[in-house]
CHARMM-style PDB file with segment names, atoms N, HN, CA, C and O in Angstrom:
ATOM      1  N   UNK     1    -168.244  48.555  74.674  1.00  0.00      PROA
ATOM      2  CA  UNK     1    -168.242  47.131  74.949  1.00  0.00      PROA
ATOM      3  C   UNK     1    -169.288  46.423  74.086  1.00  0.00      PROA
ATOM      4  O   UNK     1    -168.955  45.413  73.467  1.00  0.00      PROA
ATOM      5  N   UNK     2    -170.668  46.951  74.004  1.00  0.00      PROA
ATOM      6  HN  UNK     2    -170.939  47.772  74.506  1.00  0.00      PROA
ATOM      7  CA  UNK     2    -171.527  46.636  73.240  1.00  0.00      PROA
ATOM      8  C   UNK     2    -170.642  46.246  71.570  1.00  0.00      PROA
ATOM      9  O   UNK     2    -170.229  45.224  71.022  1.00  0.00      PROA
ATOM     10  N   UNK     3    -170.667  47.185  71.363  1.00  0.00      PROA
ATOM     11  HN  UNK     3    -171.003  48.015  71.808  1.00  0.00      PROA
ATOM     12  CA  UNK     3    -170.019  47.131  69.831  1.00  0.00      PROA
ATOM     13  C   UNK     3    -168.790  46.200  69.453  1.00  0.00      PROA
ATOM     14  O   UNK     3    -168.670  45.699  68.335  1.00  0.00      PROA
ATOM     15  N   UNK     4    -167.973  46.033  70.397  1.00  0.00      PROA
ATOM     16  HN  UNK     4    -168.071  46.440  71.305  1.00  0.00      PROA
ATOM     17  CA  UNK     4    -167.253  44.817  70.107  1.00  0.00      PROA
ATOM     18  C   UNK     4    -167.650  43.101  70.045  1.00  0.00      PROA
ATOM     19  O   UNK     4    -167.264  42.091  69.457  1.00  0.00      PROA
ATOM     20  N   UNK     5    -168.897  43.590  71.274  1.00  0.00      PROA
ATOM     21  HN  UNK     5    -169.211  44.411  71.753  1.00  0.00      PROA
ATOM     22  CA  UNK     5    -169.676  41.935  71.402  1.00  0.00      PROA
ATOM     23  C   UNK     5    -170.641  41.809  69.937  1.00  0.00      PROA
ATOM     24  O   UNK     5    -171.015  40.717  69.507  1.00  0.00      PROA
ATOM     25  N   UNK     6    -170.896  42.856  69.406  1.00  0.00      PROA
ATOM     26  HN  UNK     6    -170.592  43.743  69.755  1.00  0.00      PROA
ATOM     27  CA  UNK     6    -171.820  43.149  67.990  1.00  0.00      PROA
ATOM     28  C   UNK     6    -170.613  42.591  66.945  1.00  0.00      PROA
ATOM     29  O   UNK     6    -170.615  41.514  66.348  1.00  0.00      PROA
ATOM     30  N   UNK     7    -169.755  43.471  66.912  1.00  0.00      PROA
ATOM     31  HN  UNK     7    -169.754  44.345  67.397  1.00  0.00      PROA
ATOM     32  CA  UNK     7    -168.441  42.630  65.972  1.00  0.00      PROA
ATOM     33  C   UNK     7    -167.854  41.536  66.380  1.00  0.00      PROA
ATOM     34  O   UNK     7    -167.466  40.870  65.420  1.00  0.00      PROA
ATOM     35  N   UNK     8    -167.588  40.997  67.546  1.00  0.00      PROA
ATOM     36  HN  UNK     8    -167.903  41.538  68.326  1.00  0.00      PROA
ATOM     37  CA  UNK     8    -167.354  39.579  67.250  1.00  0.00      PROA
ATOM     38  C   UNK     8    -168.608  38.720  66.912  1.00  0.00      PROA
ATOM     39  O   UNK     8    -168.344  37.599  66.479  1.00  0.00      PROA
ATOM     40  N   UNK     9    -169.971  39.053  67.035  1.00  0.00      PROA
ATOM     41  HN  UNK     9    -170.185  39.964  67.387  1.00  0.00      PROA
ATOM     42  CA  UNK     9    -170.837  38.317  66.845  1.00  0.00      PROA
ATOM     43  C   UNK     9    -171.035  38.282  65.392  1.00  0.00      PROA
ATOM     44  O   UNK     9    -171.491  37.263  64.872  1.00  0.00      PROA
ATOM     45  N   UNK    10    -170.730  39.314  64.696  1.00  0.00      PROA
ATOM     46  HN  UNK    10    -170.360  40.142  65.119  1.00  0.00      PROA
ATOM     47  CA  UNK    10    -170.731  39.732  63.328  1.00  0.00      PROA
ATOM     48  C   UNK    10    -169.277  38.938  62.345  1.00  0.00      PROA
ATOM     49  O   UNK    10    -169.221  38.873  61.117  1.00  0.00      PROA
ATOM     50  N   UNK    11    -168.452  38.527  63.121  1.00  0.00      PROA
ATOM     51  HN  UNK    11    -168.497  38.580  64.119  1.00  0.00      PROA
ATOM     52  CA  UNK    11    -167.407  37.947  62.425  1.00  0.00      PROA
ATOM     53  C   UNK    11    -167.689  36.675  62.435  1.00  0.00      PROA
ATOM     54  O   UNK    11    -167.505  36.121  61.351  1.00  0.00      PROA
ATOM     55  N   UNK    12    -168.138  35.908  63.435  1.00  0.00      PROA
ATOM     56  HN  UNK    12    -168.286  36.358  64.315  1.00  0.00      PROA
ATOM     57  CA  UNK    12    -168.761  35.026  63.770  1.00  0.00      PROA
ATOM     58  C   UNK    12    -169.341  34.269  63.385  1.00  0.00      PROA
ATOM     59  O   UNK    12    -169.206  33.062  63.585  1.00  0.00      PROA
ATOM     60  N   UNK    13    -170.693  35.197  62.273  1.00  0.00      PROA
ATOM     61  HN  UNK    13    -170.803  36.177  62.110  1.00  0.00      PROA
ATOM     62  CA  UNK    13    -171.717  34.627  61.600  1.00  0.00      PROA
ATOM     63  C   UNK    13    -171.333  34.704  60.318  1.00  0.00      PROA
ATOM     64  O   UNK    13    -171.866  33.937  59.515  1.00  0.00      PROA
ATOM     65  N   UNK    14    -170.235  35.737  59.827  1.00  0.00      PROA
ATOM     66  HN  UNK    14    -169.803  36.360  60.479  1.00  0.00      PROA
ATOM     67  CA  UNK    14    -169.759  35.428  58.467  1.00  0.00      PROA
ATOM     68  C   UNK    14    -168.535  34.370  58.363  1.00  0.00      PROA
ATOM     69  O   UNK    14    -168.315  33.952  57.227  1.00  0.00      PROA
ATOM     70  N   UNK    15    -167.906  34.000  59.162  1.00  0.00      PROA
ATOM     71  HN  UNK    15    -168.084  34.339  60.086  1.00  0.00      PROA
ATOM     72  CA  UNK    15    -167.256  33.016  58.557  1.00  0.00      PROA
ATOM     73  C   UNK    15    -168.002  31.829  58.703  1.00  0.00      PROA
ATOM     74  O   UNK    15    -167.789  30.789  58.079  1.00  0.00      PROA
ATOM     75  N   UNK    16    -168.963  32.030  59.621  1.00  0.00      PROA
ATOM     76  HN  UNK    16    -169.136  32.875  60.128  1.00  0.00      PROA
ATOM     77  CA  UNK    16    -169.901  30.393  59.241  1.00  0.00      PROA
ATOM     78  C   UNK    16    -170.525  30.628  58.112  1.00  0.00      PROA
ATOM     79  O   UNK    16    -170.617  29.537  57.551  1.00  0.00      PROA
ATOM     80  N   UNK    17    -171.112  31.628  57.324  1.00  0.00      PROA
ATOM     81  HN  UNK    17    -171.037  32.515  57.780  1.00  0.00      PROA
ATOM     82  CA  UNK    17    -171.266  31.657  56.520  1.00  0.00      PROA
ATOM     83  C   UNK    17    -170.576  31.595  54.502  1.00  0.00      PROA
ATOM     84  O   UNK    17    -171.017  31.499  53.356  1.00  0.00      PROA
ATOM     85  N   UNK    18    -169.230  31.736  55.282  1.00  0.00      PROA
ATOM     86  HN  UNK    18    -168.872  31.814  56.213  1.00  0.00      PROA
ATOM     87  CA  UNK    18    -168.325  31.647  54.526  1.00  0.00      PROA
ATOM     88  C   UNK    18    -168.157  30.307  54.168  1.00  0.00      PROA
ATOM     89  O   UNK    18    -168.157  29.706  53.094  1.00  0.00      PROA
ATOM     90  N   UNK    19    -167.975  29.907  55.649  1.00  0.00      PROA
ATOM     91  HN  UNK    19    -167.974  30.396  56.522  1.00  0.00      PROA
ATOM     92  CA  UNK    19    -167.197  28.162  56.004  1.00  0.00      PROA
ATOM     93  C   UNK    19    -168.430  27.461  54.624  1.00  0.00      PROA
ATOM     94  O   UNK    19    -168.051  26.899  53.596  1.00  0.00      PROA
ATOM     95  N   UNK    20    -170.145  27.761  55.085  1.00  0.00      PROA
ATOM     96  HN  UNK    20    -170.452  28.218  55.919  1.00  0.00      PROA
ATOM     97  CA  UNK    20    -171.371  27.098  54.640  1.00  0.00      PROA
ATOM     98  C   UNK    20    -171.223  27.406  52.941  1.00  0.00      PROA
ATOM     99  O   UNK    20    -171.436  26.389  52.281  1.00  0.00      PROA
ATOM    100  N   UNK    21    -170.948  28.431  52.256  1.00  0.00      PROA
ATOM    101  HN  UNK    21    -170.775  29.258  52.792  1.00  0.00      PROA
ATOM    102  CA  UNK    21    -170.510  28.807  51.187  1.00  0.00      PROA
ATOM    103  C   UNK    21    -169.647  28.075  50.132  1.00  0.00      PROA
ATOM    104  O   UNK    21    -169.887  27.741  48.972  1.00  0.00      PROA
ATOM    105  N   UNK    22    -168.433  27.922  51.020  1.00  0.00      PROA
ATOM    106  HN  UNK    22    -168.237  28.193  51.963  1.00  0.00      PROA
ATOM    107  CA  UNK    22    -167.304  27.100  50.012  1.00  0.00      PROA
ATOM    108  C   UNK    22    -167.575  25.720  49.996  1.00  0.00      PROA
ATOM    109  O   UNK    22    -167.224  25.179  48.948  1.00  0.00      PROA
ATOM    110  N   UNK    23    -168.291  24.698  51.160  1.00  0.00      PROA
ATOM    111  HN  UNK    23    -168.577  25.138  52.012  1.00  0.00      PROA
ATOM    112  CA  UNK    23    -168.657  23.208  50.862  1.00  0.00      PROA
ATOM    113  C   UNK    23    -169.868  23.185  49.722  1.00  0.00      PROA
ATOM    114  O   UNK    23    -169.997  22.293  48.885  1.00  0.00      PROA
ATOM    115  N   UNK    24    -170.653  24.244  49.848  1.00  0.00      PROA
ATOM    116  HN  UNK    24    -170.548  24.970  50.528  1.00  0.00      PROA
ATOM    117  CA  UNK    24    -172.090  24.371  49.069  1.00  0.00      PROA
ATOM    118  C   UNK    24    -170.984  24.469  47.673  1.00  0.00      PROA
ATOM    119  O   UNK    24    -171.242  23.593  46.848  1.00  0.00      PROA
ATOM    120  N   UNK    25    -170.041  25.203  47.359  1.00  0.00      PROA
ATOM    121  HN  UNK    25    -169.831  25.915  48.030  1.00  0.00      PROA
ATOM    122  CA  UNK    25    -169.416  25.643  46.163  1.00  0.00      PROA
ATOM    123  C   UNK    25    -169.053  24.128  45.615  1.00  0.00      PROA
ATOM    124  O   UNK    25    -169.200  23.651  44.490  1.00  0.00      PROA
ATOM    125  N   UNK    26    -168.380  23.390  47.154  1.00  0.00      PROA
ATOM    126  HN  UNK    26    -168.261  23.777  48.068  1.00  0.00      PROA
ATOM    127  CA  UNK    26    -167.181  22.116  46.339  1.00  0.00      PROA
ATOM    128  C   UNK    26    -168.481  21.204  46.136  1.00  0.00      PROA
ATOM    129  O   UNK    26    -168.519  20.656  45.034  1.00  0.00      PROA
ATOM    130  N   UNK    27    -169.123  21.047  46.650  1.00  0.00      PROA
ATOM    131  HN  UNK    27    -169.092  21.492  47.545  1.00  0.00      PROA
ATOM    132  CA  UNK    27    -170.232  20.262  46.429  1.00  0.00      PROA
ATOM    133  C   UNK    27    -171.170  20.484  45.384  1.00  0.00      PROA
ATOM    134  O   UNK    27    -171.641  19.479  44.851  1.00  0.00      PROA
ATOM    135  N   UNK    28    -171.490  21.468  45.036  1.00  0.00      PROA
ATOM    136  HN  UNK    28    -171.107  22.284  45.469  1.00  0.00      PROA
ATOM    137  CA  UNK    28    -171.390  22.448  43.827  1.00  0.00      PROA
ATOM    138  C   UNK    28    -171.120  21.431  42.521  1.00  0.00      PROA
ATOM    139  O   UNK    28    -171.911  20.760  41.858  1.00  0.00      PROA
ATOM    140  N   UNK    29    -169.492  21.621  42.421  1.00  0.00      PROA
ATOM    141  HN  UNK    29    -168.849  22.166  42.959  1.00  0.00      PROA
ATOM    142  CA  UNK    29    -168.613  20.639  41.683  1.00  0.00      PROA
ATOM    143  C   UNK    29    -168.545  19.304  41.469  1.00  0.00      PROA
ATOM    144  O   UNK    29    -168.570  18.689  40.402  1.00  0.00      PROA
ATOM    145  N   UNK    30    -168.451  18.889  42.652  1.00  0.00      PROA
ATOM    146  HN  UNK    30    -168.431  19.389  43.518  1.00  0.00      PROA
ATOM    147  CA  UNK    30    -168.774  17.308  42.535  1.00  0.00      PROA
ATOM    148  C   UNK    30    -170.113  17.097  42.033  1.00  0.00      PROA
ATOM    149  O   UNK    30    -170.220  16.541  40.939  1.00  0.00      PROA
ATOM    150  N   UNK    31    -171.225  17.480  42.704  1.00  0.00      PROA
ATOM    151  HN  UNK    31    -171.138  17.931  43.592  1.00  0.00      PROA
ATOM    152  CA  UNK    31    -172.655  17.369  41.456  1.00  0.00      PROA
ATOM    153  C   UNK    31    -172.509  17.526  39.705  1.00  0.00      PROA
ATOM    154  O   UNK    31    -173.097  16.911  38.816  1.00  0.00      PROA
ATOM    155  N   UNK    32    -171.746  18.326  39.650  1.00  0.00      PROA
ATOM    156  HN  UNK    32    -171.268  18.826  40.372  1.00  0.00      PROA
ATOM    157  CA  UNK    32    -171.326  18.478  38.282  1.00  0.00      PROA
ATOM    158  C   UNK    32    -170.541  17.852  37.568  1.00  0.00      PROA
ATOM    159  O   UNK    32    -170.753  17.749  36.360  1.00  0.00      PROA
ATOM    160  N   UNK    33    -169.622  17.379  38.078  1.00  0.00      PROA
ATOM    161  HN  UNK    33    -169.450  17.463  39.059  1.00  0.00      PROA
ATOM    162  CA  UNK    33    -168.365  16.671  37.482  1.00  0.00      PROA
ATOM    163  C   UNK    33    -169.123  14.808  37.783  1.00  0.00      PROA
ATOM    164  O   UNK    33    -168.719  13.905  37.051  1.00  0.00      PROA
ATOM    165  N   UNK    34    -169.992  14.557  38.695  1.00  0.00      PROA
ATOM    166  HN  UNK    34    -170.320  15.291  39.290  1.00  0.00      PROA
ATOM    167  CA  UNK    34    -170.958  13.271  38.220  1.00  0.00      PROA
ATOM    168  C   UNK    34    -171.548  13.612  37.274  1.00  0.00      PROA
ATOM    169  O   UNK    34    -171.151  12.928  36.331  1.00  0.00      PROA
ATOM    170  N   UNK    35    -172.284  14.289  36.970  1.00  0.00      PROA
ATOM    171  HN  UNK    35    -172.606  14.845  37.737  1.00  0.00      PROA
ATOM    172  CA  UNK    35    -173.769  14.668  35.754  1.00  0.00      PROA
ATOM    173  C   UNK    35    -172.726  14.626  34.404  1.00  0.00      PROA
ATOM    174  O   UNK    35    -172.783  13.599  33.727  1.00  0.00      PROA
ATOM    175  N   UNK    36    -171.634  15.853  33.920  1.00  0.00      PROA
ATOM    176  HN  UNK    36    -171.588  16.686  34.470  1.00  0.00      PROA
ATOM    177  CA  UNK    36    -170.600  15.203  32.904  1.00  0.00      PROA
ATOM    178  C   UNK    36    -170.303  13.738  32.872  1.00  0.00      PROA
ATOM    179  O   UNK    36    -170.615  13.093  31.871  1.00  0.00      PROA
ATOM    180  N   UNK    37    -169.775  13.217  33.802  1.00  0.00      PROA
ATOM    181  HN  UNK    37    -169.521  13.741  34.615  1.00  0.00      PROA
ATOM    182  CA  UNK    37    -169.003  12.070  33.615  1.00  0.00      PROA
ATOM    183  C   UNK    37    -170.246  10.584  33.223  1.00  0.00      PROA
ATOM    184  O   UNK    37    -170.254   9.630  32.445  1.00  0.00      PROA
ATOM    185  N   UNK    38    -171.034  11.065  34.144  1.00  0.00      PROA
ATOM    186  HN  UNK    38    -171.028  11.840  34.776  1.00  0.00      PROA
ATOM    187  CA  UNK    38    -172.588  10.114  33.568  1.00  0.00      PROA
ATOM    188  C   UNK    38    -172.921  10.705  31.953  1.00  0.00      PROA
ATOM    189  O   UNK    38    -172.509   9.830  31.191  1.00  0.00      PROA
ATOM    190  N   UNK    39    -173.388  11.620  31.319  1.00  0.00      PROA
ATOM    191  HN  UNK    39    -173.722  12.330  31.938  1.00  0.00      PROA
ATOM    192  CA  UNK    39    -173.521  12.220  30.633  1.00  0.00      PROA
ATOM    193  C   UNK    39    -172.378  11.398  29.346  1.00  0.00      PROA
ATOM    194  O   UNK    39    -172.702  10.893  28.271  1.00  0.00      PROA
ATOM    195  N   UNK    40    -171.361  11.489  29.808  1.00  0.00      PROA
ATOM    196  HN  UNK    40    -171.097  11.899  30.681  1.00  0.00      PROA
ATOM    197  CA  UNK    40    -170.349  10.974  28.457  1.00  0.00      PROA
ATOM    198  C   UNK    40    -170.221   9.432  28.347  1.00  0.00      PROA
ATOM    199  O   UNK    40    -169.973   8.775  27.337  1.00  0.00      PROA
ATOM    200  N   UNK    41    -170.481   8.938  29.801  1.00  0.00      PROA
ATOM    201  HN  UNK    41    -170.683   9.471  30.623  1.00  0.00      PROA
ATOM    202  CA  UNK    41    -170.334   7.781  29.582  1.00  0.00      PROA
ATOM    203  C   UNK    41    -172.123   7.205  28.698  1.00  0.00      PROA
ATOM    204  O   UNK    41    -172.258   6.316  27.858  1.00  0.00      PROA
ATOM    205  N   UNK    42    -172.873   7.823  29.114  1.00  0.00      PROA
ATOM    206  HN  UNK    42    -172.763   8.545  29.796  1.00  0.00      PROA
ATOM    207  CA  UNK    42    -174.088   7.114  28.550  1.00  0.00      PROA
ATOM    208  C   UNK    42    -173.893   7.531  26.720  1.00  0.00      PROA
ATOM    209  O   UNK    42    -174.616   7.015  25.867  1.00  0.00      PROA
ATOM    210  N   UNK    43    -173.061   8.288  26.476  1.00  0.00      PROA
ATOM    211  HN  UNK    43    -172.474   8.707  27.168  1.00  0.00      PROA
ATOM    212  CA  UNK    43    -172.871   8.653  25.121  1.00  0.00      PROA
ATOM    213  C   UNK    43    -172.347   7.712  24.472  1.00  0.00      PROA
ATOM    214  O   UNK    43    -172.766   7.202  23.433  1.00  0.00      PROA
ATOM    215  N   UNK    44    -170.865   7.306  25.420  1.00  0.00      PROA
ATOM    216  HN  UNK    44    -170.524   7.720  26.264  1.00  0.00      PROA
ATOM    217  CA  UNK    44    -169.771   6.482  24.941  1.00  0.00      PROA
ATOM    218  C   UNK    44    -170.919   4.968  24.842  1.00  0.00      PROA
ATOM    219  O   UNK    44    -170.588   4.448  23.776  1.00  0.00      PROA
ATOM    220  N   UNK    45    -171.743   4.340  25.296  1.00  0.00      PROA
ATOM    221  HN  UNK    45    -172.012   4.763  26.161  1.00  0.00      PROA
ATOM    222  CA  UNK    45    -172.349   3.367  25.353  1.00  0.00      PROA
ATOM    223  C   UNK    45    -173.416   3.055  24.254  1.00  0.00      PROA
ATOM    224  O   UNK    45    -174.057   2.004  24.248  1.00  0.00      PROA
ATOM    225  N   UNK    46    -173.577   4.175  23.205  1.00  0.00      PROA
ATOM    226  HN  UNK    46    -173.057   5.029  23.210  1.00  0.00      PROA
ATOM    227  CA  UNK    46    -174.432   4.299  22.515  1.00  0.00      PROA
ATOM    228  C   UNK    46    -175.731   4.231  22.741  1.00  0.00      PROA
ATOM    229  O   UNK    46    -176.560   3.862  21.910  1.00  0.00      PROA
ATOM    230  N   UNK    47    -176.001   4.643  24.066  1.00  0.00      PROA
ATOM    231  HN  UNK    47    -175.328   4.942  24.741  1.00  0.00      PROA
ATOM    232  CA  UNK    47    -177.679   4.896  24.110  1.00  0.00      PROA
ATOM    233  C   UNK    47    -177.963   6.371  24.295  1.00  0.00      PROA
ATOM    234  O   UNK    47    -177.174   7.265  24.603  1.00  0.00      PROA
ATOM    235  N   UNK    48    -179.293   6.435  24.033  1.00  0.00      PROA
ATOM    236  HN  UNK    48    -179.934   5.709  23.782  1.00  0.00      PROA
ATOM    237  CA  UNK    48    -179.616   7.591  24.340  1.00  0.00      PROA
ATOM    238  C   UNK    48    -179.954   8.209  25.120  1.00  0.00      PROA
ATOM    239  O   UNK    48    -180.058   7.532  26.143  1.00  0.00      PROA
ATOM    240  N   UNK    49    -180.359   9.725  25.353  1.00  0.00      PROA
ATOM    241  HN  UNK    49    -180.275  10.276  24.523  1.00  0.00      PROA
ATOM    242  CA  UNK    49    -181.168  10.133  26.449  1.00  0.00      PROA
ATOM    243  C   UNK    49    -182.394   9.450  27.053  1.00  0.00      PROA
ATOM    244  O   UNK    49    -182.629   9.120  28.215  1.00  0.00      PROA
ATOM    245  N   UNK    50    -183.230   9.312  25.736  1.00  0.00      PROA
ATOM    246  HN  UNK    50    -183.039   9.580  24.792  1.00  0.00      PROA
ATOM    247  CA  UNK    50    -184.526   8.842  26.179  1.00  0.00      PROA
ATOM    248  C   UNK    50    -183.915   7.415  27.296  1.00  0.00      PROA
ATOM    249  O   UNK    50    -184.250   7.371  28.480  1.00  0.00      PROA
ATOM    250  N   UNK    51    -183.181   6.557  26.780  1.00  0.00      PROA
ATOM    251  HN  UNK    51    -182.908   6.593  25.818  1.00  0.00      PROA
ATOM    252  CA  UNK    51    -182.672   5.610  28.035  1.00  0.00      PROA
ATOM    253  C   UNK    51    -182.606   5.550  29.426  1.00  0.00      PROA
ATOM    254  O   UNK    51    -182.733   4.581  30.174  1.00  0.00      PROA
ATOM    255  N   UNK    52    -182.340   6.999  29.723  1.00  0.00      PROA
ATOM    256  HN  UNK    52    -182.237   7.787  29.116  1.00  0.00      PROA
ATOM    257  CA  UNK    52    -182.831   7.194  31.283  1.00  0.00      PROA
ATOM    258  C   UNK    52    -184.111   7.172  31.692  1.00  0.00      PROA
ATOM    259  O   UNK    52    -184.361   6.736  32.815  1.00  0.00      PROA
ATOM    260  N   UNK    53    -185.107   7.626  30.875  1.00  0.00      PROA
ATOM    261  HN  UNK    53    -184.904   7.981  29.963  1.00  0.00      PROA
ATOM    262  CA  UNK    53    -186.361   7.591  31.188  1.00  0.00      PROA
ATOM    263  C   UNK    53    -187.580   6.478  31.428  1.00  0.00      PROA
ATOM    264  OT1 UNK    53    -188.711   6.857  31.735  1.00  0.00      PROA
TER     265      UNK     53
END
């Protein structure tokens, strides 16, 4: 009995960990796909890096 309450507690904590994983991943992406899209547009505008600063 023990060992099943250990494995469901154990399945438990990996799919929250899973679940916490794949938003960290898509979110991940979206951080990235802003930083490109800022990135090209400050290109397309002809300024430079130093401009952010």
């Amino acid at each position: 009995m023990l060992l099943l309450i250990l494995l469901a507690l154990l399945a438990i904590v990996l799919f929250g960990v899973g679940f916490a994983i794949k938003w960290l991943f898509i979110l991940a992406v979206i951080v990235a796909l802003v930083f490109v899209i800022s990135f090209f547009m400050g290109a397309a505008g002809g300024r430079t890096r130093g401009a952010w600063w």
